[in-house]
C-alpha positions in Angstrom: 43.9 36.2 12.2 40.6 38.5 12.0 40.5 38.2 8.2 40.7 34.4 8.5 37.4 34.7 11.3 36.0 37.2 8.5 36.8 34.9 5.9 35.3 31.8 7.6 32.0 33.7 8.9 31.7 34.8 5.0 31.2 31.1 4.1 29.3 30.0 6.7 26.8 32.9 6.2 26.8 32.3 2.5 26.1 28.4 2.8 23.4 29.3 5.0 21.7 31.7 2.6 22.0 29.1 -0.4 20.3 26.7 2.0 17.5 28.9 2.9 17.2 29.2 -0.8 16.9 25.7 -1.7 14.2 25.5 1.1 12.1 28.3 -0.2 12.3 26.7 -3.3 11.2 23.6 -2.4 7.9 25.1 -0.4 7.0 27.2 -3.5 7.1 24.1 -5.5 4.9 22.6 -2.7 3.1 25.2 -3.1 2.0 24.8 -6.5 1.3 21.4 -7.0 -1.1 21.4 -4.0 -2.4 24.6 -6.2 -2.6 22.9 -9.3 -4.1 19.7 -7.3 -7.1 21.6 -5.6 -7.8 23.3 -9.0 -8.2 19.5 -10.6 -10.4 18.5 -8.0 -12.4 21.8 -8.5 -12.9 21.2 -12.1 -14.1 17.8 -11.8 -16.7 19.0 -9.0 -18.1 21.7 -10.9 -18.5 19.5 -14.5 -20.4 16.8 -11.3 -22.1 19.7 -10.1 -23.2 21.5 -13.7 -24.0 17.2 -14.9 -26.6 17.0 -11.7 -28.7 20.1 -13.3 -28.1 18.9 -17.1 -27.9 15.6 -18.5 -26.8 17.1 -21.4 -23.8 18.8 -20.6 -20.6 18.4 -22.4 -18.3 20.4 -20.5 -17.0 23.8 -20.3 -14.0 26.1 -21.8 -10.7 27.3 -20.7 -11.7 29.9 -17.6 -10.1 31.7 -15.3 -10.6 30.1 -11.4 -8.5 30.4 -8.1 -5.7 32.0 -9.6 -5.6 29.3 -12.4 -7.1 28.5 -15.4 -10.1 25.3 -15.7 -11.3 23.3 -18.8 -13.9 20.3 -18.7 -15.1 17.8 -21.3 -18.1 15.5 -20.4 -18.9 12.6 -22.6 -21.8 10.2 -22.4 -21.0 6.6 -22.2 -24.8 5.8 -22.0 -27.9 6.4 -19.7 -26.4 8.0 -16.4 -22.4 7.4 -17.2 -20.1 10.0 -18.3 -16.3 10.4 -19.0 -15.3 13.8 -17.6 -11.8 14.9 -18.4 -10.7 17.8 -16.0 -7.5 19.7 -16.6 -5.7 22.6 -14.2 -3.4 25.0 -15.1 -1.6 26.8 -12.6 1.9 28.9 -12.8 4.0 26.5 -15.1 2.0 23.0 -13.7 -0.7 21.2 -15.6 -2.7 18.3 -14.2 -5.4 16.4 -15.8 -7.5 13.8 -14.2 -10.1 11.9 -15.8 -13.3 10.3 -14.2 -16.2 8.5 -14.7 -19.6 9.5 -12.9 -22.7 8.2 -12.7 -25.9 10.6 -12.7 -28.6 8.9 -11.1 -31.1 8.8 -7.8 -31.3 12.6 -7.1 -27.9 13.2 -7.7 -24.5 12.8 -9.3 -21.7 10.0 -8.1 -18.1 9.9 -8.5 -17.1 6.1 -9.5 -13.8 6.1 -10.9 -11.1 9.0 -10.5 -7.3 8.7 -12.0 -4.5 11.2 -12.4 -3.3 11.1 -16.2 0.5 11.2 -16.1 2.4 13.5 -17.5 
């Protein structure tokens, strides 16, 4: 009888642990996508904020940031509108979102933002 209450206890504590599991996997995953999302958003925000000082600039390299890695590319589509392609890395995700700004009146405005699937 007390190795059939062992037994029994055995399997619910070990059903228990591979559920904890599962949940701990599932807020790590969390985790890094909000990661990976903030680090999107931060490259986009710092080609707007590099485009309000320079008209001319065409985006920056692959750099470390927040635990992640950043890359920019800024294109001119004519006087004032730009294509900026921002992509995160961070752990094993990869985001890239693309945007078009407009630099104009004292400052730099976001008119079109889209995640790039994938």
């Amino acid at each position: 009888m007390a190795l059939l209450v062992l037994f029994l206890l055995s399997m619910v504590l070990a059903l228990l642990a591979e559920s904890l599991l599962l949940r701990m996997r599932m807020a790590r995953d969390e985790a890094e996508t909000v990661a990976v999302d903030s680090l999107s958003d931060s490259a986009l925000e710092e080609a707007m904020a590099e485009l309000a000082l320079d008209p001319n600039y065409t985006g920056a390299p692959k750099h470390d940031f927040g635990g992640g890695t950043l890359q920019t590319k800024v294109q001119s589509l004519g006087p004032g509108l730009y294509d900026v392609t921002a992509t995160a890395t961070y752990g094993y995700r990869h985001r890239v979102v693309e945007a078009q700004v407009f630099r104009g009146g004292g400052g730099v405005t976001l008119r079109h933002w889209r995640r790039v699937p994938g």
